[in-house]
C-alpha positions in Angstrom: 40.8 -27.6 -7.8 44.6 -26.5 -7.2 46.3 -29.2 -5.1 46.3 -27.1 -1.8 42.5 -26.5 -2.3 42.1 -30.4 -2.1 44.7 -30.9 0.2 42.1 -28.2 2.2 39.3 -29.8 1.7 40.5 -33.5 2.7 41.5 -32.2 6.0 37.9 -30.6 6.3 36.5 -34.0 5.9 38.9 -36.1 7.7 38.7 -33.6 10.9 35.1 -34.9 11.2 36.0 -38.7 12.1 35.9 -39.6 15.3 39.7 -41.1 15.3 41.2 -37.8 13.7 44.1 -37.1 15.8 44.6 -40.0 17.5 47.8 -41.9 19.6 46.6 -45.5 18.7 48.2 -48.2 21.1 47.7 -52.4 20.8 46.7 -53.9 24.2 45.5 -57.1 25.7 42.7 -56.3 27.9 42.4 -58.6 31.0 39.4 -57.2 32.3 36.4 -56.9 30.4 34.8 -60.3 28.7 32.2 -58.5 26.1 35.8 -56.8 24.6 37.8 -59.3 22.6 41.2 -59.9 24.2 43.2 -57.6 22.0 42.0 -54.2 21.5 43.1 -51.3 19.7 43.3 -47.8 22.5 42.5 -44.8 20.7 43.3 -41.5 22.4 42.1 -38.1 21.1 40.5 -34.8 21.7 37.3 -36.7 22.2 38.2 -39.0 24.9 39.7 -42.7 25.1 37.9 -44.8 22.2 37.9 -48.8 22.7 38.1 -50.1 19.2 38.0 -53.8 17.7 41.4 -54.5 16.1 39.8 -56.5 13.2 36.7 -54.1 11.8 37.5 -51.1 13.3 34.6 -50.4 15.0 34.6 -48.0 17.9 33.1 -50.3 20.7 33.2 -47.5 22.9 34.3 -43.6 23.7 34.9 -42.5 27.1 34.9 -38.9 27.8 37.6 -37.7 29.8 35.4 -36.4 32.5 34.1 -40.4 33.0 37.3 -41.5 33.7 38.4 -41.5 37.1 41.4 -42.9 37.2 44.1 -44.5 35.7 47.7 -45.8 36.1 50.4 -47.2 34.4 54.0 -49.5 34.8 56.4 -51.6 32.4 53.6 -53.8 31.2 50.8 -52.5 32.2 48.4 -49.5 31.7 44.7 -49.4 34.3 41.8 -47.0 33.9 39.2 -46.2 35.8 35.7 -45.4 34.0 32.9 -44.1 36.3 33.7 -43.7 39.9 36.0 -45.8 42.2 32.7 -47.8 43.9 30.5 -47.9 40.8 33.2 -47.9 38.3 34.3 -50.3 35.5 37.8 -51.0 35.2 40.0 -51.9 32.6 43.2 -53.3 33.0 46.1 -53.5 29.3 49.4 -55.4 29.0 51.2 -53.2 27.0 55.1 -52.1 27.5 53.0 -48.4 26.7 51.2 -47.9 29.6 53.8 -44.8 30.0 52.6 -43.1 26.8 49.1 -43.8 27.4 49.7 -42.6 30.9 51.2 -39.3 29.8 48.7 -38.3 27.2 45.7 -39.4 29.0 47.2 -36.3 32.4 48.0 -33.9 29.6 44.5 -34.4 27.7 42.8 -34.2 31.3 45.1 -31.1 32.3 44.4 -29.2 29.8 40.5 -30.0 29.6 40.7 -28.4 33.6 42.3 -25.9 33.0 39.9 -24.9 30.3 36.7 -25.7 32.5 38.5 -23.3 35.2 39.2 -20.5 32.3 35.5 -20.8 32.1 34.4 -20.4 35.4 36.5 -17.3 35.8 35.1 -16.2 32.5 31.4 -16.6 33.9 32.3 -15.0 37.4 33.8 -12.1 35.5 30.6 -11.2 33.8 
């Protein structure tokens, strides 16, 4: 196999893990007492992934069309899952609630505007 066969074929295998392209962040959860304290924040094309800083495991994925809400400040970064009455919430110290922030409204823009392309694409037809 030349090198940019396996270079090829690694990215076909790694494209299939659920944390492939991620922004990973460090928090300390405040909210949620079946979550250890610190948590790892993934955030990908999937969604925002809760997952234990020590094994790795994804505890959680929440789709982007669960979350509701979601804020950020210098320490801080809140989020929404569910709706506002029957909702869970989860509040982060971190000092990059601002990234999180930003990614989360450009992952959510663009997964809009791509439900809207398809609604003019099925009132077209």
């Amino acid at each position: 196999m030349s090198p940019e066969d396996a270079k090829i074929t690694f990215l076909k295998i790694i494209y299939r893990w659920p944390t492939f392209g991620s922004a990973f962040f460090e928090v300390k959860q405040t909210t949620e007492p079946n979550y250890p304290e610190m948590l790892l924040i993934a955030i990908n094309k999937h969604g925002v992934s809760l997952i234990h800083p020590q094994t790795k495991e994804i505890l959680v994925t929440h789709p982007f069309t669960r979350i509701s809400n979601w804020s950020s400040g210098n320490t801080y970064f809140h989020m929404t899952i569910g709706n506002l009455v029957r909702g869970s919430k989860l509040l982060c110290e971190t000092s990059l609630g601002y990234k999180m922030d930003d990614l989360l409204t450009s992952y959510i823009s663009l997964m809009l505007t791509n439900m809207n392309k398809q609604r003019g694409t099925l009132r077209i037809k």
